[in-house]
Short mmCIF file of the C-alpha atoms (twelve columns), coordinates in Angstrom:
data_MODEL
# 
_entry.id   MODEL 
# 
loop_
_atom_site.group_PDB 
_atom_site.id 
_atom_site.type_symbol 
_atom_site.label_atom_id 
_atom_site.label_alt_id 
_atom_site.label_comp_id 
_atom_site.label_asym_id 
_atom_site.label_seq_id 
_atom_site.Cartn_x 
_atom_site.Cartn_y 
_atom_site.Cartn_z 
_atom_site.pdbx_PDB_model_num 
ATOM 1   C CA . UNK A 1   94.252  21.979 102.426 1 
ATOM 2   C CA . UNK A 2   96.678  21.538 99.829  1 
ATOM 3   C CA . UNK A 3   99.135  23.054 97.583  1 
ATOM 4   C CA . UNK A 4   98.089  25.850 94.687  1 
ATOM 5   C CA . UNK A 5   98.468  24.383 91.223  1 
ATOM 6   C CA . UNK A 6   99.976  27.449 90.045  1 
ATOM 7   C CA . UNK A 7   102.131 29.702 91.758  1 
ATOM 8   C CA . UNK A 8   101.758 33.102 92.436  1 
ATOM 9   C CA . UNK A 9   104.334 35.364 91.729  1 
ATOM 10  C CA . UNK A 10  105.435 38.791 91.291  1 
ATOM 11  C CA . UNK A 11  104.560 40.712 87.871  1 
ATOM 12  C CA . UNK A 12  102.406 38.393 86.649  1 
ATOM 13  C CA . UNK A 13  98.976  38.773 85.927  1 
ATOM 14  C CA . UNK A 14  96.128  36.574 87.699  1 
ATOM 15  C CA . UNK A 15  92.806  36.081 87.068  1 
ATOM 16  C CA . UNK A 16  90.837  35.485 90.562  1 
ATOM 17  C CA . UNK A 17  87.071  34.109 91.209  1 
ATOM 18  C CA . UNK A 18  86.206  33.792 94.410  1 
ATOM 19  C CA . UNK A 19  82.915  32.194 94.500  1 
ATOM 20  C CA . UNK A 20  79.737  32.032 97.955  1 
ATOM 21  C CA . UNK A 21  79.649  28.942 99.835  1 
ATOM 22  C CA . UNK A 22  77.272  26.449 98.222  1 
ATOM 23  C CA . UNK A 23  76.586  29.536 95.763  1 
ATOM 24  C CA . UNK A 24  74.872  31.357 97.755  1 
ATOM 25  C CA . UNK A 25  74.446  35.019 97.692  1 
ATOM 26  C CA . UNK A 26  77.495  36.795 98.829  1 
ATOM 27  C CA . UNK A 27  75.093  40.341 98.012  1 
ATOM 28  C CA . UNK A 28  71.772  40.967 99.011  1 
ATOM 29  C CA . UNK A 29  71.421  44.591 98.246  1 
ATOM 30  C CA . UNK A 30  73.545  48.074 97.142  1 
ATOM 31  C CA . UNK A 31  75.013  48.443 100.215 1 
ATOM 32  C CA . UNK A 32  76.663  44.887 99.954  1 
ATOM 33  C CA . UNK A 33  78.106  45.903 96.478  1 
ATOM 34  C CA . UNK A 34  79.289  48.800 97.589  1 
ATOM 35  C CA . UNK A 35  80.971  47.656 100.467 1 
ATOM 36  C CA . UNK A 36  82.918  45.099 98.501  1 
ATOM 37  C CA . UNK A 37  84.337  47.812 96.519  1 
ATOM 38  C CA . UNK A 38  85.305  49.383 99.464  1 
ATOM 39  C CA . UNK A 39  86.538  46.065 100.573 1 
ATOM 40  C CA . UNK A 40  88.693  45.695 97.434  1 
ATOM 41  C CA . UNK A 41  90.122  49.224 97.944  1 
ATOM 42  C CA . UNK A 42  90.852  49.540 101.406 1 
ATOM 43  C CA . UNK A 43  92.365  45.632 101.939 1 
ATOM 44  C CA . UNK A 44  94.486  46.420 99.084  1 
ATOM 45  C CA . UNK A 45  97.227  47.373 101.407 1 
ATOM 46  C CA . UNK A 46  99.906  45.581 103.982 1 
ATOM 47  C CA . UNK A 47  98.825  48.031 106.540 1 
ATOM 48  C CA . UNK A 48  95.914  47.407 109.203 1 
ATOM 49  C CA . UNK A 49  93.054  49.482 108.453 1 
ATOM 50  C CA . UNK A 50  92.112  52.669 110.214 1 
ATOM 51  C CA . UNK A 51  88.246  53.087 111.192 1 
ATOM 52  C CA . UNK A 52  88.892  56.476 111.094 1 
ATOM 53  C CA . UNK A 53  89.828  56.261 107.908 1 
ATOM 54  C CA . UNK A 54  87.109  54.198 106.578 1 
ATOM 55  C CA . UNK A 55  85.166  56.933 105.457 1 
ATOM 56  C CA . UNK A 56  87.882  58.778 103.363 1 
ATOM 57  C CA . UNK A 57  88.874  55.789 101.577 1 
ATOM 58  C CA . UNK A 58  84.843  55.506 100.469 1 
ATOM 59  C CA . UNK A 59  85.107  58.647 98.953  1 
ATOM 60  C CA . UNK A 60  88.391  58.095 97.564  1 
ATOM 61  C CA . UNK A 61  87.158  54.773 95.750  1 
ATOM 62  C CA . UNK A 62  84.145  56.472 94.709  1 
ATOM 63  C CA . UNK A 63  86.588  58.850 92.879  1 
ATOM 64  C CA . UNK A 64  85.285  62.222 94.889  1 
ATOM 65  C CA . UNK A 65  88.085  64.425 96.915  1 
ATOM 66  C CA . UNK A 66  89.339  63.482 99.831  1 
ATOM 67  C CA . UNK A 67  92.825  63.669 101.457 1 
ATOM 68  C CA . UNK A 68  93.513  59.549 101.075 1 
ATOM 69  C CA . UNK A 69  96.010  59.522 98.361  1 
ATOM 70  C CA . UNK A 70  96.038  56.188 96.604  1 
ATOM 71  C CA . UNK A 71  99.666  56.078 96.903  1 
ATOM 72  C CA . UNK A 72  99.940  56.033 100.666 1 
ATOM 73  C CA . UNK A 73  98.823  52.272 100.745 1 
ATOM 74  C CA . UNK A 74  101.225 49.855 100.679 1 
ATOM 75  C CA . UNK A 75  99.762  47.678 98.195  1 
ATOM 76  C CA . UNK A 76  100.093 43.598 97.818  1 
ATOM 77  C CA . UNK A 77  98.390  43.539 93.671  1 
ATOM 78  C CA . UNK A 78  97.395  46.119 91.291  1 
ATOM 79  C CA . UNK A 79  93.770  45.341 90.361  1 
ATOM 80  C CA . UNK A 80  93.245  45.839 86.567  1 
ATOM 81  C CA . UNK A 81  90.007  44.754 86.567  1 
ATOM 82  C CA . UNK A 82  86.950  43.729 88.016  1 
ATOM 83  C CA . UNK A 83  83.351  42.373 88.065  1 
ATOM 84  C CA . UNK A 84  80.659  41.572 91.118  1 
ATOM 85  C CA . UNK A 85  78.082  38.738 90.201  1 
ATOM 86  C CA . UNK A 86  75.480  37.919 93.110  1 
ATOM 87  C CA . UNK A 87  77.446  35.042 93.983  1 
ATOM 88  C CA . UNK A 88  81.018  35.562 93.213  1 
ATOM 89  C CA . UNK A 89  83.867  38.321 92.481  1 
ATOM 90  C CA . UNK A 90  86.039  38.295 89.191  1 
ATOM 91  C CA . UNK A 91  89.226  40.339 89.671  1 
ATOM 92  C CA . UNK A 92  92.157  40.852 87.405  1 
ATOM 93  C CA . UNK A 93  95.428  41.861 89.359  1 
ATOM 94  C CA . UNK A 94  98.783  42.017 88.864  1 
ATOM 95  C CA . UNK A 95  100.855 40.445 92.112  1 
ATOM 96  C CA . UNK A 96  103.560 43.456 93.007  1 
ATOM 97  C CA . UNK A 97  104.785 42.028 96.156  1 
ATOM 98  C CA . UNK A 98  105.280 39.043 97.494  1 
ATOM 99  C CA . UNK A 99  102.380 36.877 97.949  1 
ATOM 100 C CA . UNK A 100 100.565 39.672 97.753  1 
ATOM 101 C CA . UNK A 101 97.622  37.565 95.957  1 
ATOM 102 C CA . UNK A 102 96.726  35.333 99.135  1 
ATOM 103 C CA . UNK A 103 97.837  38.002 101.492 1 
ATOM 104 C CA . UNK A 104 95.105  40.097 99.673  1 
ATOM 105 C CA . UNK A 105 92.770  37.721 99.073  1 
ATOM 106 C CA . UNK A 106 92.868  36.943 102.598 1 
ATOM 107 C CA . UNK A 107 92.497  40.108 103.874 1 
ATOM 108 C CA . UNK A 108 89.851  40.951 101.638 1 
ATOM 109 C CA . UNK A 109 87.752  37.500 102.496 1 
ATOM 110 C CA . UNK A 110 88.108  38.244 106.075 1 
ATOM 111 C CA . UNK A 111 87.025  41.420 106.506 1 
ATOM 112 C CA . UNK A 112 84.069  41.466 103.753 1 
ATOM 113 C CA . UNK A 113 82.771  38.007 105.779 1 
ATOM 114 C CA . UNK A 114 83.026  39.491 108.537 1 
ATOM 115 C CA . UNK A 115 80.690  42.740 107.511 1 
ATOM 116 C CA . UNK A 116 78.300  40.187 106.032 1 
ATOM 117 C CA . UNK A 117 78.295  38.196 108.413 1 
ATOM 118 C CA . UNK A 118 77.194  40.753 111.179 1 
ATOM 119 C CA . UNK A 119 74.899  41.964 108.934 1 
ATOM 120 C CA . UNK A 120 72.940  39.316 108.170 1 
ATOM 121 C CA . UNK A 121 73.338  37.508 111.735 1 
ATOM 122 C CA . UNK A 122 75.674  34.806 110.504 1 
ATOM 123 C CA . UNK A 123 77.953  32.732 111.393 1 
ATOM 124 C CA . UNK A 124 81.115  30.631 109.419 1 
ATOM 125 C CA . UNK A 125 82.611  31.176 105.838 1 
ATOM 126 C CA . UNK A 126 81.231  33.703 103.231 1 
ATOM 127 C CA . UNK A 127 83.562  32.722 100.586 1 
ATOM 128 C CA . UNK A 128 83.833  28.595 99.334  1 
ATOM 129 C CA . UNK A 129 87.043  27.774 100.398 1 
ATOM 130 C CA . UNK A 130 90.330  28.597 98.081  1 
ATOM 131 C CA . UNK A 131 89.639  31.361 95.509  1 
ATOM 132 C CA . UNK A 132 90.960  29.985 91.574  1 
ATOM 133 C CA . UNK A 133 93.771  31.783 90.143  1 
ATOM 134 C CA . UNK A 134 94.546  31.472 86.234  1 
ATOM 135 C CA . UNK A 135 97.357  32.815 84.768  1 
ATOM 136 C CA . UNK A 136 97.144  35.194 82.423  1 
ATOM 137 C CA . UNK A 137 100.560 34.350 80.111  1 
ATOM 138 C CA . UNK A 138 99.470  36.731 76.963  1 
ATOM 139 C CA . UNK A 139 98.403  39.257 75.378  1 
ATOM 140 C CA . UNK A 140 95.455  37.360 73.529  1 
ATOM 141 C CA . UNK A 141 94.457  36.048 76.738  1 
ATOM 142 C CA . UNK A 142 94.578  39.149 78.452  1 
ATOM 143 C CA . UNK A 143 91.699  39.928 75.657  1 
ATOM 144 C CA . UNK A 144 89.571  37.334 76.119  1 
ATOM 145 C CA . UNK A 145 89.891  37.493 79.793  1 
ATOM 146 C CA . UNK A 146 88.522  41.734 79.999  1 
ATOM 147 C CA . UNK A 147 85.718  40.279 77.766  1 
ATOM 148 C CA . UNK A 148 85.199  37.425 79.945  1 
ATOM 149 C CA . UNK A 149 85.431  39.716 82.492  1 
ATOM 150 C CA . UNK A 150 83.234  42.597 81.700  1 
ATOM 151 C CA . UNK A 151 80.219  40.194 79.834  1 
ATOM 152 C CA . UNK A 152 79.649  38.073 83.217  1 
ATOM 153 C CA . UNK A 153 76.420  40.232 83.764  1 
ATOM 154 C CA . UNK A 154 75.310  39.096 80.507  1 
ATOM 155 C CA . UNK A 155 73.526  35.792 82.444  1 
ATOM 156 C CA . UNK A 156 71.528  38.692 84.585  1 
ATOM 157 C CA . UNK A 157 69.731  39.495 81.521  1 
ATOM 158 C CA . UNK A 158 69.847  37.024 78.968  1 
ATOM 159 C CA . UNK A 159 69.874  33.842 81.247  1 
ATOM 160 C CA . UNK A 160 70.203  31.343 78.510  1 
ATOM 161 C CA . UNK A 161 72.347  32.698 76.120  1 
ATOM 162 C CA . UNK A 162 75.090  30.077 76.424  1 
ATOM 163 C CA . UNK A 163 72.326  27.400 74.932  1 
ATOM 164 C CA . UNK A 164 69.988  30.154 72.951  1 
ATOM 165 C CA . UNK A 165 72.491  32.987 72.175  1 
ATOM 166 C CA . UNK A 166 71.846  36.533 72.959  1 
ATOM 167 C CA . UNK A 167 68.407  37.294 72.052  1 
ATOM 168 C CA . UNK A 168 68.861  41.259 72.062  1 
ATOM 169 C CA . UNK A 169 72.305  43.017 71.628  1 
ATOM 170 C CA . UNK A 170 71.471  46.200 71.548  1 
ATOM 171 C CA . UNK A 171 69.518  45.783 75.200  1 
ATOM 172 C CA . UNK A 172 72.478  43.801 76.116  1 
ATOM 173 C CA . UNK A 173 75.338  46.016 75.707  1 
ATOM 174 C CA . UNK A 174 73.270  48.701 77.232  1 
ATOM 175 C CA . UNK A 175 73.123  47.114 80.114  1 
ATOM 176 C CA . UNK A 176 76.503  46.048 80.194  1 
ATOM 177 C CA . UNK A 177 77.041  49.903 80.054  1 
ATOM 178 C CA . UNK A 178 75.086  50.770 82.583  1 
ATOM 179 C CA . UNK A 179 76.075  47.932 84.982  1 
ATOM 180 C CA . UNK A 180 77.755  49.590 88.526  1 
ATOM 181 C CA . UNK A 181 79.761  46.588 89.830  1 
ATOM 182 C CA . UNK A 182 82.159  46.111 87.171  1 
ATOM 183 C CA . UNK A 183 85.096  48.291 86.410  1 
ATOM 184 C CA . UNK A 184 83.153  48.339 82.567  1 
ATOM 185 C CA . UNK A 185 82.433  51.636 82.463  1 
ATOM 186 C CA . UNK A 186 85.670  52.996 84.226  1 
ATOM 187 C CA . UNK A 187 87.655  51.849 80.778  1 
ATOM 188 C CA . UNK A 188 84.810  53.372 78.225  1 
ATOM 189 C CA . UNK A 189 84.869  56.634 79.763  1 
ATOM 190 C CA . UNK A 190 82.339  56.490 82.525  1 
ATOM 191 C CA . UNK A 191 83.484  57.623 85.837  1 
ATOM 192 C CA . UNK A 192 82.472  55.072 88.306  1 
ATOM 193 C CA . UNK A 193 84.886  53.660 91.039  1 
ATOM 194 C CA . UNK A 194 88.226  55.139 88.749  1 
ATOM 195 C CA . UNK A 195 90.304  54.601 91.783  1 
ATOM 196 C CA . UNK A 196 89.732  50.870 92.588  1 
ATOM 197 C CA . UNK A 197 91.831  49.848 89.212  1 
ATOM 198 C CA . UNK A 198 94.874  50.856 87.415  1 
ATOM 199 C CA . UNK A 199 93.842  50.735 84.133  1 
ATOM 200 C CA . UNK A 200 96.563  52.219 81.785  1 
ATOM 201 C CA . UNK A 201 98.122  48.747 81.284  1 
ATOM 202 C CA . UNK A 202 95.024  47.365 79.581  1 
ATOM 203 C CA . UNK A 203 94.659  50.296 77.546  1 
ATOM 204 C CA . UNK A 204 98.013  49.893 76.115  1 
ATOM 205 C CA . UNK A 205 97.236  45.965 75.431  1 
ATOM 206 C CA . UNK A 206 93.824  46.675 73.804  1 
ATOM 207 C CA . UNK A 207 93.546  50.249 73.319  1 
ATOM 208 C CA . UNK A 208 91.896  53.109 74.614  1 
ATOM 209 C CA . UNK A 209 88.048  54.089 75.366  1 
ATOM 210 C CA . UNK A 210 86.362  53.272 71.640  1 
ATOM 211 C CA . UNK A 211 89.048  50.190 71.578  1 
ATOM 212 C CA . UNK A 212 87.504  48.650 74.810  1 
ATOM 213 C CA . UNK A 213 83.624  49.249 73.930  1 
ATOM 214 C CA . UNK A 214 84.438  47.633 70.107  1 
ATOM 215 C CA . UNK A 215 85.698  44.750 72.531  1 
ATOM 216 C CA . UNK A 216 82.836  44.061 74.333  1 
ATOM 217 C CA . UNK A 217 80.408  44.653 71.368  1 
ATOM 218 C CA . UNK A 218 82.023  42.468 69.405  1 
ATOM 219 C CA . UNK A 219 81.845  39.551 71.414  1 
ATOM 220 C CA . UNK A 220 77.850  40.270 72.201  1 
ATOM 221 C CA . UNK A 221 77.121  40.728 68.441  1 
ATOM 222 C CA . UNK A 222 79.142  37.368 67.774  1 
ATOM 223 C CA . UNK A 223 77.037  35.184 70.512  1 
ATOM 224 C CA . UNK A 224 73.393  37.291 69.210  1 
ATOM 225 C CA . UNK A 225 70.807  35.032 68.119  1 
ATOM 226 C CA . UNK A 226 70.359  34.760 64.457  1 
ATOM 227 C CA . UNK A 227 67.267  34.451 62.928  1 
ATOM 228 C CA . UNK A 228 65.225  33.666 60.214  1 
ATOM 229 C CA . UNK A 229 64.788  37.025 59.043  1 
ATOM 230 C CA . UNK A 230 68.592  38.098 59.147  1 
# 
């Protein structure tokens, strides 16, 4: 396998995509989402894993009490954002220790595979080989990756709106809204997994919870299909 184009270091801001083998499904029903969150919580630290603690952590990620304080991990990134497609995982992070990205990544790989993998009855790699990694160098970037980001599930509903545009916005952002597996509605005010990402840093580069929704409307009303009649 060879080298990384890019390299990973600490403080800087990544944006990952780890995609199924062959694109296949890497979820085939809630419980799979959900246990990727978990996933991307609990691996989040340089420590092995507990099974004792497994069920803590669930309700810690799911943002209901429990004695796991997020600060007792000892954490390789600082995930800023996130999105779960059927086939692939979009994560923002910020690397805060060394190689904390791969060390992560790994960790996170491993141990989702392996749940899926007993699951399901399988057998060999979940995830297509080396997850991509683009650096995120500015703030306008940092922009249009949340965006990029948070409108992935657009293709669940409007399938061909790269080619035909997005046929209804309003249904569109609504579902964006209403969409579980991305950390969306965490940053417009909608409790969901609030634990999973550390979101203050984002809200500083684009603004708080009106700032963020104006974001991701914007972009949807810029790609809706324009008719005749408008």
């Amino acid at each position: 396998m060879g080298s990384r184009k890019i390299k990973l270091v600490n403080n800087e801001i990544y944006h990952i995509i780890s995609r199924g083998v062959g694109g296949l499904p890497i979820f085939r029903d809630k419980d799979d989402y959900y246990r990727c969150i978990f996933s991307l919580y609990s691996f989040n630290d340089d420590r092995p894993i507990e099974i004792r603690r497994e069920r803590r952590l669930r309700k810690e990620v799911d943002g209901r009490p429990t004695s796991v304080k997020a600060e007792e991990r000892d954490k390789f990134v600082e995930i800023l954002a996130f999105c779960l497609m059927p086939n692939h995982v979009h994560i923002l992070l910020k690397q805060i220790k060394y190689d904390g990205t791969s060390r992560f990544m790994k960790k996170f790989a491993t141990g989702y595979a392996k749940y899926f993998n007993e699951k399901y009855e399988k057998m060999g790699h979940l995830f297509q080989g080396r997850f991509q990694a683009i650096h995120v160098k500015d703030d306008a970037y940092l922009k249009v990756i949340f965006n990029y980001i948070h409108t992935n599930p657009v293709s669940l509903v409007e399938p061909k709106w790269k080619t035909e545009g997005i046929k209804n916005a309003k249904t569109t952002i609504e579902f964006l809204e209403n969409y579980k597996w991305s950390s969306y509605q965490d940053y417009i005010g909608k409790k969901n997994f609030p634990s999973l990402t550390k979101r203050s840093f984002l809200s500083e580069v684009i603004g708080k919870e009106d700032e963020c929704r104006e974001c991701v409307e914007d972009w949807v009303n810029n790609r809706k299909l324009i008719t005749k009649k408008e």
